[in-house]
Every structure is written in structure tokens, then in C-alpha cells.
C-alpha positions, 0 to 999 in steps of 0.5 A, spaced: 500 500 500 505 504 501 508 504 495 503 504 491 501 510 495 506 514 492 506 512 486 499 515 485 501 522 490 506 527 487 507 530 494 510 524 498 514 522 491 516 529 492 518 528 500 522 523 498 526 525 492 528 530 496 531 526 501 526 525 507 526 520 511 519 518 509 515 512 512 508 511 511 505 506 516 497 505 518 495 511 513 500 515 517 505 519 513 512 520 518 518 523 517 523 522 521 531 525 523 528 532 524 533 537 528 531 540 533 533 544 539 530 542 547 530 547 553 538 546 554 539 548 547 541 541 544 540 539 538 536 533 538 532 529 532 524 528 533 519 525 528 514 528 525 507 525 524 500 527 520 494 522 519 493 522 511 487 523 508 486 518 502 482 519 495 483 512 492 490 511 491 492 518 492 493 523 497 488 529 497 490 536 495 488 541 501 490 537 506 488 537 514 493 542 518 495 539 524 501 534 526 504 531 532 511 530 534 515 525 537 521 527 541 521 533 547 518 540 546 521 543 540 524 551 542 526 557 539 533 560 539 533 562 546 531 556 549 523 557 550 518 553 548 514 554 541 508 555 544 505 558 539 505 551 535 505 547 540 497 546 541 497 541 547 502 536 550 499 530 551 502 523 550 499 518 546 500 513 540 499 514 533 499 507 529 503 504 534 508 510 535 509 514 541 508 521 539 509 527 545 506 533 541 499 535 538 501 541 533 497 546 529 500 552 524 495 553 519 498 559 513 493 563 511 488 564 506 488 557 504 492 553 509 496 547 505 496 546 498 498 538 499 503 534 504 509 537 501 507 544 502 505 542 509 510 537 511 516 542 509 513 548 513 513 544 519 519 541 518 522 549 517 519 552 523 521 546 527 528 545 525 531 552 524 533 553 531 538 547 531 540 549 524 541 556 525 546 553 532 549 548 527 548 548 520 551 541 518 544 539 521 539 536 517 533 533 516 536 529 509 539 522 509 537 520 503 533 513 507 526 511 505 523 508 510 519 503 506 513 500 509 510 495 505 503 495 508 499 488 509 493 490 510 488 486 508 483 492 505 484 494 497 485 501 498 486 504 504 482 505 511 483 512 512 478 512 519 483 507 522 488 512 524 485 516 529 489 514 535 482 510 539 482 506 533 489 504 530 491 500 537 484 497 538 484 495 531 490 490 533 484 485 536 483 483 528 490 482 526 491 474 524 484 473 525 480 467 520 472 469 519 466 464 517 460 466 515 456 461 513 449 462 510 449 468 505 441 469 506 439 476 509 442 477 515 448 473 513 449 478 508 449 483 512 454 479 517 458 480 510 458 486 509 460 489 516 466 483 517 468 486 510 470 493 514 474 490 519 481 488 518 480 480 519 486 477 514 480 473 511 473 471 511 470 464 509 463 466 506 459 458 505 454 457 501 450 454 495 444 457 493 444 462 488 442 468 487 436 471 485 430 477 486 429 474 492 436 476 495 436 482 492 431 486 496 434 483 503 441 484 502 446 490 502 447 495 496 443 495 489 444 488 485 445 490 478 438 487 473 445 483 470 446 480 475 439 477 476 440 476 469 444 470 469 444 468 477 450 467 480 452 463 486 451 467 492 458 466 495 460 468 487 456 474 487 458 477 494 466 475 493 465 480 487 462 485 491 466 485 497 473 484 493 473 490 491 474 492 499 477 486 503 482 482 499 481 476 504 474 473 501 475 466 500 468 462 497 466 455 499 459 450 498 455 449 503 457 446 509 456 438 509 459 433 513 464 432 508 467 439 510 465 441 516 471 439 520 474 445 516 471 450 522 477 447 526 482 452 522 477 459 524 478 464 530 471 465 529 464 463 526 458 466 524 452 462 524 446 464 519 442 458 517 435 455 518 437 448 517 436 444 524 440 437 523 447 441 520 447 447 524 447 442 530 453 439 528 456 445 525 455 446 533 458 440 536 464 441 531 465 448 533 465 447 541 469 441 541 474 445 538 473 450 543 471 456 537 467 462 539 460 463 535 455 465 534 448 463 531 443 469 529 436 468 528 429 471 527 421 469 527 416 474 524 410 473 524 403 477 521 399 479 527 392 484 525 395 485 519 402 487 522 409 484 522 411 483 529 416 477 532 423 476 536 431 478 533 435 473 536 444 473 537 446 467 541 453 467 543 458 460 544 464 462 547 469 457 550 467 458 557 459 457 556 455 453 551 451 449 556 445 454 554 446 452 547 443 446 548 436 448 552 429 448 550 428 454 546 434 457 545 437 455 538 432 452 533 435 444 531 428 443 527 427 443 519 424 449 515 420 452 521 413 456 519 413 463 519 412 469 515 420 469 514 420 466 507 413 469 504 415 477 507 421 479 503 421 487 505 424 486 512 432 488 510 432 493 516 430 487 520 436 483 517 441 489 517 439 490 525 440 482 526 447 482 524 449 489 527 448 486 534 451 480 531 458 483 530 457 488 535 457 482 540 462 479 536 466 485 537 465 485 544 467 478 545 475 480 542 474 487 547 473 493 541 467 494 544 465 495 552 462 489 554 458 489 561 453 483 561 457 478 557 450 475 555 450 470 551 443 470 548 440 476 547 432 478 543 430 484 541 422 484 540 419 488 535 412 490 537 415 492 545 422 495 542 425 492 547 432 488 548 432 482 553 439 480 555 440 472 557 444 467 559 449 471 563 457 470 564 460 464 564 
């Protein structure tokens, strides 16, 4: 991504044809080995760090204007603080790098024509003391840092590099994702995992894609695709290859390749099919893999839909529940308006946000209070019942 990145953006090519020490990491533009004098008026060398903002492959023009440093508080000549660049000196991490200083110099009447006009400007300002002390120091040492990024995206995740997001996105590293069932909430499923930084997603299913489909999944299918139908799982690796480079497609789960599920870190279960599921199940807890099973009944009362979203969870430490009368459904092709009523998308949408949102807090992204294991949302009443509690 990083050289690609700057095979498309004149401005960090231009960085780096003059001699700066570039590195670009997690969407984060660095440059390293700026001079600087500290408050005992020695020269020092910090780094320079900028979020980049990100049109497709290429850096944006008028650029956002602020920056962080890493190393001590940079002085003027004299000894005394730049106060008037630094906006506040509060530590933190910027893609996993330390940085000390939040600075903010926005040249007036149009601020930054690119990142060179930017970069340069606080390097200049940041640098002259020392140099002006010591002319031989320099910010140029012909070393490009070249960090060739692994990230599992296409393009880049410009929303990843605020600084409470980048830590926390770590959680994701090295982690192998199915979603079986590509129906309504399990597309949905898809298309949330897709906008995580999971080294891949396992999507399984064999039925095809039709009208049907269409009405009760993410995005708008073109009539070309509905035309000459496509398998589910090819029509949605097309779609979501675009973004994620990790989609891996499969048939449907059998008892011919069930055992495949022992090679993930977490499942996602999106299926009617009692008998499977069941053994997807077992499979899953003898193998100690966490899971969870999304359901839903919808059914016509007085001429309006009403019924229950479910989310159950099955963790390494608890699973007893699964097996309780009521909780998850292990009967073939159960009755209700589900399969007549195709215009419930938002229900769908809502069953797999609570979904990733739970499986997000299982890997502690989000905040988890109640560690529910099975949790409903009732349609008429607007209301969440948490169940199944701890371990």
C-alpha cells in the first residue's frame, strides 16, 4: 500500500526525492531525523507525524493542518518553548508510535496546498533553531523508510488512524472469519466483517442468487446480475473484493467439510437448517471456537409484522445454554412469515449489527458489561432482553 501510495501522490514522491526520511505506516505519513533544539539548547532529532487523508490511491490536495511530534518540546533560539505551535502536550500513540506533541500552524488564506507544502513548513519552523546553532544539521539522509503495508483492505482505511482506533484495531490482526449462510442477515454479517481488518473471511454457501436476495441484502444488485444468477458466495466475493482482499468462497457446509471450522478464530452462524447447524455446533465447541448463531421469527399479527431478533453467543467458557429448550432452533424449515415477507432488510441489517457488535465485544473493541450470551430484541415492545449471563 505504501508504495503504491506514492506512486499515485506527487507530494510524498516529492518528500522523498528530496531526501526525507519518509515512512508511511497505518495511513500515517512520518518523517523522521528532524533537528531540533530542547530547553538546554541541544540539538536533538524528533519525528514528525500527520494522519493522511486518502482519495483512492492518492493523497488529497488541501490537506488537514495539524501534526504531532515525537521527541521533547521543540524551542526557539533562546531556549523557550514554541508555544505558539505547540497546541497541547499530551502523550499518546499514533499507529503504534509514541508521539509527545499535538501541533497546529495553519498559513493563511488557504492553509496547505498538499503534504509537501505542509510537511516542509513544519519541518522549517521546527528545525531552524538547531540549524541556525549548527548548520551541518539536517533533516536529509537520503533513507526511505519503506513500509510495505499488509493490510488486508484494497485501498486504504483512512478512519483507522485516529489514535482510539489504530491500537484497538490490533484485536483483528491474524484473525480467520466464517460466515456461513449468505441469506439476509448473513449478508449483512458480510458486509460489516468486510470493514474490519480480519486477514480473511470464509463466506459458505450454495444457493444462488436471485430477486429474492436482492431486496434483503446490502447495496443495489445490478438487473445483470439477476440476469444470469450467480452463486451467492460468487456474487458477494465480487462485491466485497473490491474492499477486503481476504474473501475466500466455499459450498455449503456438509459433513464432508465441516471439520474445516477447526482452522477459524471465529464463526458466524446464519442458517435455518436444524440437523447441520447442530453439528456445525458440536464441531465448533469441541474445538473450543467462539460463535455465534443469529436468528429471527416474524410473524403477521392484525395485519402487522411483529416477532423476536435473536444473537446467541458460544464462547469457550459457556455453551451449556446452547443446548436448552428454546434457545437455538435444531428443527427443519420452521413456519413463519420469514420466507413469504421479503421487505424486512432493516430487520436483517439490525440482526447482524448486534451480531458483530457482540462479536466485537467478545475480542474487547467494544465495552462489554453483561457478557450475555443470548440476547432478543422484540419488535412490537422495542425492547432488548439480555440472557444467559457470564460464564
Amino acid at each position: 500500500m505504501s508504495v503504491q501510495l506514492i506512486n499515485h501522490s506527487e507530494d510524498l514522491q516529492k518528500l522523498i526525492d528530496e531526501g526525507y526520511v519518509v515512512e508511511i505506516l497505518d495511513n500515517v505519513l512520518l518523517i523522521h531525523r528532524i533537528p531540533y533544539l530542547n530547553a538546554d539548547k541541544e540539538i536533538l532529532y524528533g519525528t514528525l507525524v500527520s494522519k493522511l487523508q486518502i482519495s483512492a490511491y492518492s493523497t488529497i490536495s488541501n490537506p488537514e493542518h495539524t501534526v504531532y511530534f515525537a521527541g521533547e518540546m521543540p524551542c526557539r533560539l533562546n531556549g523557550s518553548p514554541f508555544t505558539s505551535l505547540v497546541n497541547n502536550s499530551n502523550p499518546t500513540e499514533i499507529a503504534g508510535v509514541k508521539v509527545n506533541h499535538f501541533m497546529s500552524s495553519k498559513p493563511k488564506p488557504n492553509g496547505y496546498r498538499d503534504y509537501y507544502h505542509k510537511m516542509t513548513t513544519y519541518i522549517n519552523l521546527i528545525s531552524a533553531p538547531a540549524k541556525a546553532i549548527d548548520d551541518s544539521a539536517s533533516e536529509k539522509g537520503r533513507q526511505i523508510i519503506n513500509n510495505e503495508c499488509d493490510s488486508p483492505f484494497v485501498y486504504a482505511d483512512t478512519n483507522s488512524n485516529k489514535p482510539e482506533l489504530s491500537s484497538l484495531n490490533s484485536k483483528f490482526k491474524g484473525q480467520k472469519i466464517a460466515i456461513i449462510g449468505l441469506g439476509g442477515t448473513g449478508s449483512y454479517i458480510l458486509d460489516l466483517v468486510a470493514k474490519v481488518p480480519v486477514d480473511n473471511i470464509h463466506i459458505y454457501d450454495s444457493d444462488w442468487y436471485y430477486n429474492n436476495n436482492a431486496f434483503r441484502s446490502p447495496g443495489a444488485a445490478d438487473i445483470s446480475d439477476l440476469e444470469i444468477p450467480k452463486r451467492k458466495v460468487d456474487y458477494y466475493k465480487s462485491m466485497y473484493s473490491k474492499i477486503h482482499k481476504g474473501i475466500v468462497v466455499h459450498p455449503k457446509i456438509s459433513q464432508g467439510n465441516i471439520q474445516e471450522l477447526a482452522n477459524y478464530n471465529f464463526v458466524f452462524i446464519s442458517i435455518d437448517k436444524g440437523a447441520i447447524k447442530k453439528s456445525i455446533i458440536e464441531v465448533l465447541q469441541s474445538h473450543e471456537i467462539a460463535f455465534i448463531d443469529v436468528g429471527m421469527g416474524v410473524y403477521n399479527v392484525d395485519g402487522s409484522l411483529t416477532g423476536l431478533i435473536r444473537t446467541t453467543t458460544g464462547t469457550q467458557e459457556k455453551t451449556d445454554h446452547i443446548w436448552k429448550k428454546g434457545v437455538v432452533s435444531f428443527t427443519e424449515g420452521q413456519e413463519n412469515e420469514y420466507d413469504s415477507n421479503i421487505q424486512i432488510a432493516e430487520l436483517n441489517s439490525l440482526n447482524a449489527s448486534l451480531a458483530v457488535i457482540k462479536w466485537k465485544k467478545l475480542l474487547g473493541y467494544y465495552h462489554d458489561m453483561t457478557t450475555e450470551h443470548n440476547m432478543f430484541y422484540r419488535i412490537n415492545s422495542n425492547k432488548i432482553f439480555n440472557d444467559e449471563t457470564g460464564a
